[in-house]
DODOVO-87701 format. One record per atom (N, C-alpha, C): residue number from 1; residue in one letter; atom name; x, z, y. Coordinates in nm, 2 decimals. Layout:
BEGIN
{NUM, "A", "CA", {X, Z, Y}},
...
This chain:
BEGIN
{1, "X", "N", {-0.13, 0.36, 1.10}},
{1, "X", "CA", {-0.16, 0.34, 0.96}},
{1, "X", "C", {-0.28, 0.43, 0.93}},
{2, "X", "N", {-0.37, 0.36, 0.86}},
{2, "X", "CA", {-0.48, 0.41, 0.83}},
{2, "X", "C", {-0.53, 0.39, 0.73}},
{3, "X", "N", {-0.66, 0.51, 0.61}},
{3, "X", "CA", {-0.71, 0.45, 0.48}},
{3, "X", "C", {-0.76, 0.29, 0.52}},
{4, "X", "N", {-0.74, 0.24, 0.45}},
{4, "X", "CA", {-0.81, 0.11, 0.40}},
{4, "X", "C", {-0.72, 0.00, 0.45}},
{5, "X", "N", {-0.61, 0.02, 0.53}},
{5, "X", "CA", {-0.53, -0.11, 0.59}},
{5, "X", "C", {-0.42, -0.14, 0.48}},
{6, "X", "N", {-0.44, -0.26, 0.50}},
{6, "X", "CA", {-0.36, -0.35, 0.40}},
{6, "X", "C", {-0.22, -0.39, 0.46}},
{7, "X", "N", {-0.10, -0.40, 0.39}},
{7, "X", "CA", {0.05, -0.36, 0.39}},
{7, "X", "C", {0.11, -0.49, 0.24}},
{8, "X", "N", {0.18, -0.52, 0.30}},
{8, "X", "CA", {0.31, -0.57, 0.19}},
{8, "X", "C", {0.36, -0.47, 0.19}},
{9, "X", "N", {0.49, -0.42, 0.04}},
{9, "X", "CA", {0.51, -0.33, -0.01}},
{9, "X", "C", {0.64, -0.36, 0.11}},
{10, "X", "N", {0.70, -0.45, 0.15}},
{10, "X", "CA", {0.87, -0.45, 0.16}},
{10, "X", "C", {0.80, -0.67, 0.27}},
{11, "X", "N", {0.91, -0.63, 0.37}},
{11, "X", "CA", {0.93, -0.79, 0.41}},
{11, "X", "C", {0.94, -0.90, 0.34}},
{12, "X", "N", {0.83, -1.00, 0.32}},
{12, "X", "CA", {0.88, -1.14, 0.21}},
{12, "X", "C", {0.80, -1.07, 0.07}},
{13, "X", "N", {0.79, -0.96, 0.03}},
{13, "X", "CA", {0.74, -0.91, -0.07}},
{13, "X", "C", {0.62, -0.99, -0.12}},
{14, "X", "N", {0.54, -1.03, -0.24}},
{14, "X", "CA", {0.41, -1.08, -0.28}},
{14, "X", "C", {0.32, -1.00, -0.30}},
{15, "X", "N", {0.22, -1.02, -0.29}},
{15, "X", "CA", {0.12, -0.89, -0.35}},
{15, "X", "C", {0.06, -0.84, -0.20}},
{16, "X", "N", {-0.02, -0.75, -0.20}},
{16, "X", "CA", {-0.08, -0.68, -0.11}},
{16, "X", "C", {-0.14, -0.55, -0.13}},
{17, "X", "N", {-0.08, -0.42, -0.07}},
{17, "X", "CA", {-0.16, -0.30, -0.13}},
{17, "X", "C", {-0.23, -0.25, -0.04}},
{18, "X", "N", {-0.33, -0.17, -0.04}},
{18, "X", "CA", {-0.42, -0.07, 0.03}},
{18, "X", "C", {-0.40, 0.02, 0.02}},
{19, "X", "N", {-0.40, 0.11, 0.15}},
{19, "X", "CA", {-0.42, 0.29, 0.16}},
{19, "X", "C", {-0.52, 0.32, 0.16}},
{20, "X", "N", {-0.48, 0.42, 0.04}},
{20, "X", "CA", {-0.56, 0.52, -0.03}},
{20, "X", "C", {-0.58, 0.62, 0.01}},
{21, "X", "N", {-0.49, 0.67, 0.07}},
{21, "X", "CA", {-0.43, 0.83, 0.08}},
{21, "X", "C", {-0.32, 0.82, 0.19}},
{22, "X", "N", {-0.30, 0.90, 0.26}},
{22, "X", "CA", {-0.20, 0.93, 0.36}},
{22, "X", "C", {-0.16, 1.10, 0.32}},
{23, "X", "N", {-0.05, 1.14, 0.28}},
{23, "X", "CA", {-0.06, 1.29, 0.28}},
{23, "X", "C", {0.06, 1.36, 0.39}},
{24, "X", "N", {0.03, 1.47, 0.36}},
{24, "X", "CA", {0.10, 1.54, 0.40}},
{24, "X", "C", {0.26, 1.53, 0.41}},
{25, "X", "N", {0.31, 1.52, 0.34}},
{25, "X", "CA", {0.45, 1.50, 0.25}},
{25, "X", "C", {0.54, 1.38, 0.32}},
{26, "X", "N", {0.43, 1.31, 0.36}},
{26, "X", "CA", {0.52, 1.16, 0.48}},
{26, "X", "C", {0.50, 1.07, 0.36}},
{27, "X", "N", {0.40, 1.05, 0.25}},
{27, "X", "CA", {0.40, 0.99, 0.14}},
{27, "X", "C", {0.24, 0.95, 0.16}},
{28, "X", "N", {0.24, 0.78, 0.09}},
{28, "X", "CA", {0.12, 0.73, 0.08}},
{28, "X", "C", {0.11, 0.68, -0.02}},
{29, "X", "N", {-0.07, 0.70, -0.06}},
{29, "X", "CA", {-0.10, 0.70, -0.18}},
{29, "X", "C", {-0.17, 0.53, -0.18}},
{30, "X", "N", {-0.04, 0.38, -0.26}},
{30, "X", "CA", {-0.14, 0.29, -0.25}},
{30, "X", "C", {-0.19, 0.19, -0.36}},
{31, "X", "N", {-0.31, 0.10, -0.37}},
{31, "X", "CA", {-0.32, 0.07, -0.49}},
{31, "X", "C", {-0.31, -0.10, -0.43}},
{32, "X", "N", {-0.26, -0.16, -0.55}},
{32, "X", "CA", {-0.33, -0.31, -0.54}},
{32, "X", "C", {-0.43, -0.38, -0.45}},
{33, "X", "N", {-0.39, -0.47, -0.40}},
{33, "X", "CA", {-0.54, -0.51, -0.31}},
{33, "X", "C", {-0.63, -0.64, -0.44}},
{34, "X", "N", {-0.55, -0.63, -0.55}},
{34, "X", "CA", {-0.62, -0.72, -0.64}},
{34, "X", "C", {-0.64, -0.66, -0.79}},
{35, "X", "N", {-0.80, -0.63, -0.78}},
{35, "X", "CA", {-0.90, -0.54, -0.88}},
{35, "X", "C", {-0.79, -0.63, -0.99}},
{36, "X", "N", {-0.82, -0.53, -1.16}},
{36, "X", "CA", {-0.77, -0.58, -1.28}},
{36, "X", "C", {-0.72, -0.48, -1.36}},
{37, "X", "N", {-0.72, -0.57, -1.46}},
{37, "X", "CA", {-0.61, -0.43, -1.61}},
{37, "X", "C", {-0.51, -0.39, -1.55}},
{38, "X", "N", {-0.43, -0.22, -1.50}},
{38, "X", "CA", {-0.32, -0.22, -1.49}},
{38, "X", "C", {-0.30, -0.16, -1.32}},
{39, "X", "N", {-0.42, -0.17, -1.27}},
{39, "X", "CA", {-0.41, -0.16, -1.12}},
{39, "X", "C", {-0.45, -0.01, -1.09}},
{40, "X", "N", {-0.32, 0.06, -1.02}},
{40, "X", "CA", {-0.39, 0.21, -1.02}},
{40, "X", "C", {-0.29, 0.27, -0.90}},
{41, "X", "N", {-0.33, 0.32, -0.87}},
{41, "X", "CA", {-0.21, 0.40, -0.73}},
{41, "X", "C", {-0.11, 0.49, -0.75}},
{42, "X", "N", {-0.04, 0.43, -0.66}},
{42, "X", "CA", {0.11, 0.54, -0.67}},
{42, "X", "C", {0.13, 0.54, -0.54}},
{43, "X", "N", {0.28, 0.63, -0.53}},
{43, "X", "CA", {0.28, 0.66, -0.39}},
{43, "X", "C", {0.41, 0.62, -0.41}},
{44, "X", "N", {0.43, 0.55, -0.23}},
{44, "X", "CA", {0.51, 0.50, -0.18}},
{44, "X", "C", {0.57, 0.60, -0.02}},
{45, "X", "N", {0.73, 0.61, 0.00}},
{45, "X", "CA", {0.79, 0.60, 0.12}},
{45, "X", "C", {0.70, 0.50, 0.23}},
{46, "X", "N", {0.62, 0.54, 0.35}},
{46, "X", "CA", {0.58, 0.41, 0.46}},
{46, "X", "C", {0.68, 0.35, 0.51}},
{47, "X", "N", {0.82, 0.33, 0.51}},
{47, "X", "CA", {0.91, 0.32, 0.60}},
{47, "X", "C", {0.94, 0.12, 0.57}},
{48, "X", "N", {0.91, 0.10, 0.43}},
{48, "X", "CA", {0.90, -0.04, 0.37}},
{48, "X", "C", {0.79, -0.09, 0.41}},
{49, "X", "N", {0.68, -0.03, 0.43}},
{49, "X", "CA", {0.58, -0.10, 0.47}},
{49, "X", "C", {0.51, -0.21, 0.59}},
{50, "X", "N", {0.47, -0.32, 0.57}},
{50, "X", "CA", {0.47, -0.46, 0.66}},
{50, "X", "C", {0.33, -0.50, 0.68}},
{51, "X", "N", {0.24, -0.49, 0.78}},
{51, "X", "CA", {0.10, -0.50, 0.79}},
{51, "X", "C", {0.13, -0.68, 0.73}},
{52, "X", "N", {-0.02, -0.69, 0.63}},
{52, "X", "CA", {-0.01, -0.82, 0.60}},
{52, "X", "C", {-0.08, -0.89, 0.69}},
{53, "X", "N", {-0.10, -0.98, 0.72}},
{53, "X", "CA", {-0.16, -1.07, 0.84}},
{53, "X", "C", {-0.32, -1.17, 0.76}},
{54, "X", "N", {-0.25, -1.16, 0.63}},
{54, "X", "CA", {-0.41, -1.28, 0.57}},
{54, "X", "C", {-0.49, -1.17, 0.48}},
């Protein structure tokens, strides 16, 4: 896992987010991979996370 790679949040999930941030804590900081009103980062557990393919 690394800044800038792209992840479904969860298996089958829609959407696409980006790392932002990797910290210390075993927590990642990610945002939307689609710019707009409303899009901003939060952090997520990695353990759900599914490299997207497209």
């Amino acid at each position: 896992m690394n800044i800038g790679d792209r992840y479904h949040l969860a298996p089958g999930a829609p959407g696409i987010v980006v790392i932002r941030e990797i910290q210390d804590g075993g927590l990642v900081l990610v945002e939307n991979d689609t710019p707009g009103p409303g899009v901003y980062p939060y952090l997520v557990k990695p353990d759900t996370l599914v490299p997207a393919t497209t």
